[in-house]
C-alpha positions, -999 to 999 in steps of 0.1 A, spaced: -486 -510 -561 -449 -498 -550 -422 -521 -548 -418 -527 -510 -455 -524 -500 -452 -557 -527 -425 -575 -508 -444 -568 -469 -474 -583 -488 -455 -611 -503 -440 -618 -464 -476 -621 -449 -489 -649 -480 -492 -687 -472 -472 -693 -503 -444 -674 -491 -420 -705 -495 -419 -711 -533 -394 -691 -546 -400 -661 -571 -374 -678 -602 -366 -716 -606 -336 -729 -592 -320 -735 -630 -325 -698 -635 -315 -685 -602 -286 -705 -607 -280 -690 -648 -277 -654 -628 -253 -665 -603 -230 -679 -625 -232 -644 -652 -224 -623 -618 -196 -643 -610 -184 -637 -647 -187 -603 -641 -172 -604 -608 -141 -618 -620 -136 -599 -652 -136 -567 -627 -110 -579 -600 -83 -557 -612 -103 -528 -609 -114 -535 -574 -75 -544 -565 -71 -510 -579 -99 -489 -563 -88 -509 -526 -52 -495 -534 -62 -459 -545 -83 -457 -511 -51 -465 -493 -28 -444 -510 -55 -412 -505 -47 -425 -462 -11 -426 -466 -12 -462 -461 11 -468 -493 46 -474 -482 38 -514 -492 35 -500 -529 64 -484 -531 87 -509 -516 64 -545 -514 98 -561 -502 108 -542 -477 114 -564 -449 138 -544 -425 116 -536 -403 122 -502 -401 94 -481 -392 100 -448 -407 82 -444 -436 77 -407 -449 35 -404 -466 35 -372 -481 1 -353 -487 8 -341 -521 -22 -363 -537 -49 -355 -510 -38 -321 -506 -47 -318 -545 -78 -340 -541 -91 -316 -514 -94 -284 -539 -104 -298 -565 -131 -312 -544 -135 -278 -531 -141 -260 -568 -166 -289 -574 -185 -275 -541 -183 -244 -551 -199 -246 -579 -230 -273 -567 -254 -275 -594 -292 -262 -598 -311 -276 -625 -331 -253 -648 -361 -270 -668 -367 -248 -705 -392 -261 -724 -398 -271 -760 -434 -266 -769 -455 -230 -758 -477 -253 -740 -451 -268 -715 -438 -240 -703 -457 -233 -672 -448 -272 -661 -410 -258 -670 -413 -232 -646 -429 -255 -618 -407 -283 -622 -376 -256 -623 -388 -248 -588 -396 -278 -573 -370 -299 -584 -341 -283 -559 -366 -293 -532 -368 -331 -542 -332 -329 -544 -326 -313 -505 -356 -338 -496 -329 -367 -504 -299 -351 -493 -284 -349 -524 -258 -322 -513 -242 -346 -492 -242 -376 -518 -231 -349 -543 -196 -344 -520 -198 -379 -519 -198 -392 -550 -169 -364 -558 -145 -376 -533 -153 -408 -543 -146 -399 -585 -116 -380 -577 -101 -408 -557 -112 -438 -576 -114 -423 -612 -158 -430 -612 -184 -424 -589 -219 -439 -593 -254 -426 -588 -288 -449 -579 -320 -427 -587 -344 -448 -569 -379 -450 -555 -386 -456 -520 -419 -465 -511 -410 -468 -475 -404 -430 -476 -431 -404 -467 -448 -426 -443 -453 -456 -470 -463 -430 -500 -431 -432 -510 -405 -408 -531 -372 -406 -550 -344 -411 -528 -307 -407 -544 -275 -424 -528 -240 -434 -535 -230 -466 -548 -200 -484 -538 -180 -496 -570 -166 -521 -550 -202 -538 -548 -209 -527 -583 -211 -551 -612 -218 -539 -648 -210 -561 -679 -174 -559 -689 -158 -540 -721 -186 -519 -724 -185 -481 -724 -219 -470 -709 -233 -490 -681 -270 -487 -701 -259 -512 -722 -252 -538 -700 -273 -570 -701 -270 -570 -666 -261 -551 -639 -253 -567 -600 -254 -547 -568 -247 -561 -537 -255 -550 -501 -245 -570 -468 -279 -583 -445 -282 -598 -410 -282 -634 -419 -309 -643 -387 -331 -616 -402 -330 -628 -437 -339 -666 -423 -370 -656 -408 -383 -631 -435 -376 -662 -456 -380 -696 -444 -368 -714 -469 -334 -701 -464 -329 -719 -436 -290 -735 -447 -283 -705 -460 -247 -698 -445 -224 -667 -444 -202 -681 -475 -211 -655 -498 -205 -626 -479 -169 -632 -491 -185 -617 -525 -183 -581 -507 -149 -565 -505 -137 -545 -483 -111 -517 -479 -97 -529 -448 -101 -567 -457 -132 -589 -444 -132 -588 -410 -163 -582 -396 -188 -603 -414 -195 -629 -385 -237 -634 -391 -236 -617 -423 -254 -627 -458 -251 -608 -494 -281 -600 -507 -276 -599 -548 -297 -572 -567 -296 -582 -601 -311 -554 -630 -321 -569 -662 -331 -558 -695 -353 -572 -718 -370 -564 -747 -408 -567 -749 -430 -579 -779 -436 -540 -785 -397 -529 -787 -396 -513 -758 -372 -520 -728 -384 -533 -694 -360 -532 -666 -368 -561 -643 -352 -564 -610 -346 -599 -594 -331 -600 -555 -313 -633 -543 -296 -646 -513 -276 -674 -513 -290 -697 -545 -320 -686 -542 -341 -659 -556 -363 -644 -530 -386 -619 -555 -380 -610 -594 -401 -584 -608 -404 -606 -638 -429 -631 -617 -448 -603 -603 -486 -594 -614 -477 -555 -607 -447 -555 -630 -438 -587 -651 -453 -568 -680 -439 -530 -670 -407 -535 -654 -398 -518 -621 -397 -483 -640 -416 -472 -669 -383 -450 -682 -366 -482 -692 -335 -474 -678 -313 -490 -652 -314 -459 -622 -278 -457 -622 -256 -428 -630 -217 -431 -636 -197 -398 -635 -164 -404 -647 -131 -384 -639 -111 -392 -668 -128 -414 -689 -112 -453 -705 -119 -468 -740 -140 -503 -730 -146 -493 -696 -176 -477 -682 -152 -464 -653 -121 -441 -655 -90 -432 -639 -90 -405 -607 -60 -384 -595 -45 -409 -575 -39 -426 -606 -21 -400 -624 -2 -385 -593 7 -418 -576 42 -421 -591 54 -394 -583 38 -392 -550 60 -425 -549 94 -407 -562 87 -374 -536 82 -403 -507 114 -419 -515 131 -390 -515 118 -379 -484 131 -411 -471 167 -402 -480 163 -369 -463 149 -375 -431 168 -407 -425 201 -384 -433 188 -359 -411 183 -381 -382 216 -397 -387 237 -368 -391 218 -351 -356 229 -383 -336 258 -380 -318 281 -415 -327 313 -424 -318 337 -456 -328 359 -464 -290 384 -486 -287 376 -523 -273 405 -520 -247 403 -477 -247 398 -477 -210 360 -460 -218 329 -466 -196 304 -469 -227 274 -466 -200 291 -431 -186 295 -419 -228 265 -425 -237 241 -408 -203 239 -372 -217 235 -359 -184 267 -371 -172 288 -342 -165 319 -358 -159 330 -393 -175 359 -414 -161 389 -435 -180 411 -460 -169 441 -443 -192 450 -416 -212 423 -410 -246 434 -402 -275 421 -404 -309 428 -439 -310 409 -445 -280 376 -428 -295 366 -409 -326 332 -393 -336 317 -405 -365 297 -376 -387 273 -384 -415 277 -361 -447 249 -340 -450 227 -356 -480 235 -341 -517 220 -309 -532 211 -334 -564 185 -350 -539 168 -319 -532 167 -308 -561 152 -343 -573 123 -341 -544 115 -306 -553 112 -312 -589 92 -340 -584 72 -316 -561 63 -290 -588 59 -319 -615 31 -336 -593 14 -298 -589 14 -296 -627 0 -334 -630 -24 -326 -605 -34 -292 -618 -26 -274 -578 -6 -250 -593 0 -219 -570 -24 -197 -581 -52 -223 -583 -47 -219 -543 -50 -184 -541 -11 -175 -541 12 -162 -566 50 -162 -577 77 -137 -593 62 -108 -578 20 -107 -595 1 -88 -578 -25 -68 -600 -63 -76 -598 -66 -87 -638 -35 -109 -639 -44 -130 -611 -76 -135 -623 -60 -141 -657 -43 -172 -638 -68 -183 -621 -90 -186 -650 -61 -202 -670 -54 -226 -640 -90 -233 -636 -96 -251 -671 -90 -287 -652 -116 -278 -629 -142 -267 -655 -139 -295 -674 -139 -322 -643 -172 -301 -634 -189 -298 -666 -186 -340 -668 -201 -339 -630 -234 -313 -649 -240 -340 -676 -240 -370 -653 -266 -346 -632 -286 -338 -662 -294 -377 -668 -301 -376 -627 -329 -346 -634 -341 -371 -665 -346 -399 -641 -364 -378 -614 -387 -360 -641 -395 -401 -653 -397 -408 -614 -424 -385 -604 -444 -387 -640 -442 -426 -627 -449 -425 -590 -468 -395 -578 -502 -403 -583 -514 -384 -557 -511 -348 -548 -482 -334 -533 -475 -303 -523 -444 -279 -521 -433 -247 -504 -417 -223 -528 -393 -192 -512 -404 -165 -539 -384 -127 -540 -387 -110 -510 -396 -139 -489 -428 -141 -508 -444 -174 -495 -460 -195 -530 -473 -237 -528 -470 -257 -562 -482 -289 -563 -478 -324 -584 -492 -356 -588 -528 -339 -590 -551 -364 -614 -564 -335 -630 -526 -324 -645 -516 -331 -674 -489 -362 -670 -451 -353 -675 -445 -379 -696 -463 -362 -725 -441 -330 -719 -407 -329 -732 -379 -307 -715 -343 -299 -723 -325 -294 -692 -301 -263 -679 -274 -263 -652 -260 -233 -635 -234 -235 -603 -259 -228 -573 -234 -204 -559 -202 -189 -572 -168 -187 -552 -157 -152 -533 -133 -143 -562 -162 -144 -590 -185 -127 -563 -161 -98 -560 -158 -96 -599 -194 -96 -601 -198 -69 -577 -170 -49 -594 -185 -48 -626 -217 -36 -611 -197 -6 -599 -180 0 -627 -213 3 -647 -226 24 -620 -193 52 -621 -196 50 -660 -233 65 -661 -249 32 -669 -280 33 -646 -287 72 -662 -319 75 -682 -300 89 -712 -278 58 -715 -308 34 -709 -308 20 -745 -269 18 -745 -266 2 -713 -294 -30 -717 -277 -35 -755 -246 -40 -734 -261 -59 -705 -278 -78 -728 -247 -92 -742 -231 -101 -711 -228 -132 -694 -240 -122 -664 -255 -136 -626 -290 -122 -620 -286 -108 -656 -328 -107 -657 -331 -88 -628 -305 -60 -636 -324 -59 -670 -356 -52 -656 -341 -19 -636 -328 -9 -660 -360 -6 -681 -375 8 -653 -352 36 -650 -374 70 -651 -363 108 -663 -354 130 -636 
């Protein structure tokens, strides 16, 4: 039975009162997530920060005692501006998962799955939690997957659904490295605290204390008839050595279902790959932490030095562009008349002279200071790795095909590596959706497939009659769906290249698949194959 068709049964039951864990052990859980809570309130100070310094909301960091009141205060876009491509390359090269398997026998599920699996993953929007989770890494230094399954989904025949995870209501055990190992792992979610009372009666003093658990990037404002509701993962070991994962939900003290009390599951867990269904994908990765560090983090002091510096430059600027003038108390000067710009003519009591007034004119702001802010500039591009040519420009006069590209390969190293951390977090997301439909669908399922040429195919899973997935093992391939413009073009250019050099002639068949063969190349099987098929005139 799936997990929420258990909790609508559970709400229509007589017994629906008696809660699913004892109060003593309800109350064991709540006092381990407050542990955890607290060992990670740096962390959320920090990711609350980072989130305002990506707005330009970060003037109180760089001068926390400024009390002058003076409103102009310079946010320079250095960081986001940075954030923003790199954000782009990761889009640019969105990843498609390719299933090759290890035994003869598997292959034709390989091949199924390989098509299939890009379908589950548009079904659940993962496109969009793909960005997400990327703006939310680059900013915050981690972003977090859940691989779950919804039985609510597909009109109550439920399938994998895949979101984003908010670290800020994300608890893991502290000083550990991988999240697996975690004894236990808290997420928590805000619900309407009227709604909650009457699904369950016995929480009728609950109050809205504990939504002070959730944190918020612009502070806890709205959480008038609000209520946390705790999901607490747990692992424990069964009397065979494997792993369970048990999953027990509580609001308030009390613990309103745990998998570890229920017929369908106590003995199983919630899912039979033993595995909390979380995902971390780390920027730039800490020793004892599970999370890393973003670009903010790296690029925020001297984001901090150019904003300064800024400040020293408008602020002269505006000064030194105001007319100002010191006049003499008894100069004979209507002060009213001076000061109306539109006043052509302006009357004295007495002769002026230069004791009577005297402009005052700011000195234009040092060449050291823009040469400072500009340094700082070009320092915070190398930190950042959104060097010139990253964007597509160049300097000191390059302009030939091959050494831009030589640049933008060389400035692209950052990028590759960021993204190649992004394809192994995916490949553990493809490991928990193989797990998730060897699990779940039991009953058929089928699936359009787009073949060449707009050739129409159907696969299907979950047939009784197919051999479970579980006893198949894969190893798992990821390729960048689509390329960027620039690799297109160099794509293409080889292709005409081959063609001018006689490739594609019968006589240079051999020749030209031994060189084709040894190419990294995009549609590298389909070029292969016209190339066999080449015929003599």
């Amino acid at each position: 039975m799936k997990i929420t068709e258990i909790f609508r049964e559970k709400e229509t039951k007589s017994e629906q009162n008696a809660f699913a864990l004892s109060k003593e052990e309800t109350a064991r859980l709540l006092r381990i997530f407050k542990s955890y809570k607290d060992a990670k309130d740096e962390l959320d100070r920090r990711i609350i920060e980072n989130e305002n310094w990506f707005l330009g909301k970060h003037w109180k960091y760089i001068c926390p005692s400024d009390n002058s009141g003076n409103t102009f205060k310079p946010s320079g876009s250095f960081l986001l501006n940075g954030i923003w491509y790199r954000h782009a390359d990761a889009m640019e090269s969105y990843p498609e998962p390719k299933l090759l398997e290890r035994e003869s026998s598997d292959k034709k599920a390989a091949d199924e799955l390989t098509k299939i699996l890009p379908l589950i993953l548009k079904k659940s929007d993962f496109k969009s939690v793909y960005s997400d989770v990327w703006w939310y890494k680059l900013k915050q230094g981690s972003g977090v997957y859940g691989v779950f399954w919804d039985s609510s989904l597909e009109g109550g025949l439920g399938d994998i659904s895949i979101k984003k995870v908010d670290l800020l209501r994300f608890y893991p055990q502290p000083y550990i490295d991988n999240i697996q190992d975690s004894r236990y792992i808290f997420v928590l979610s805000l619900i309407d605290l009227e709604t909650a009372k009457k699904r369950y009666p016995n929480l009728k003093n609950l109050n809205q204390e504990t939504a002070s658990y959730i944190k918020s990037y612009e502070g806890n404002k709205n959480l008038e008839g609000k209520a946390v509701l705790i999901d607490c993962y747990e692992k424990v070991l069964g009397d065979d050595g494997r792993v369970r994962v048990h999953l027990t939900k509580i609001i308030g003290d009390k613990a309103v279902y745990s998998s570890k009390t229920d017929e369908n599951f106590k003995d199983s867990g919630i899912y039979a790959h033993g595995k909390y269904p979380f995902v971390v994908d780390s920027f730039i990765s800490v020793e004892g932490s599970p999370f890393g560090i973003g670009m903010i983090d790296i690029g925020k002091n001297a984001q901090a030095q150019i904003d300064k510096y800024e400040y020293l430059i408008e602020r002269n600027a505006l000064i030194s562009s105001k007319p100002r003038y010191l006049v003499k108390r008894d100069g004979g000067i209507d002060l009213e008349r001076l000061s109306d710009l539109s006043a052509d003519f302006i009357e004295c009591d007495r002769n002026v002279d230069d004791s009577s007034i005297r402009a005052i004119q700011a000195n234009p702001i040092s060449d050291a200071v823009i040469s400072c802010r500009n340094d700082k500039i070009e320092e915070l591009k190398e930190i950042l790795g959104n060097r010139d040519f990253t964007q597509g420009s160049t300097t000191k006069g390059v302009t030939g095909y091959a050494a831009i590209a030589a640049l933008q390969e060389a400035g692209s190293k950052l990028s590759k590596d960021s993204i190649d951390a992004s394809y192994r977090a995916f490949t553990e997301i493809v490991y928990m959706i193989i797990e998730l439909i060897s699990q779940f669908y039991t009953e058929k399922r089928s699936f359009r497939i787009m073949g060449d040429g707009g050739k129409v195919s159907y696969l299907s899973l979950g047939s009784k009659k197919r051999e479970p997935l579980s006893s198949a093992v894969f190893d798992i391939e990821v390729t960048a769906q689509k390329q960027n413009s620039f690799n297109a073009a160099s794509h293409n250019q080889l292709i005409l290249e081959l063609y001018k050099l006689g490739a594609f002639e019968n006589e240079k068949r051999q020749q030209t698949l031994a060189a084709i063969n040894a190419m990294v190349l995009e549609g590298k099987e389909s070029l292969l194959k016209a190339v066999s098929e080449i015929k003599e005139k």
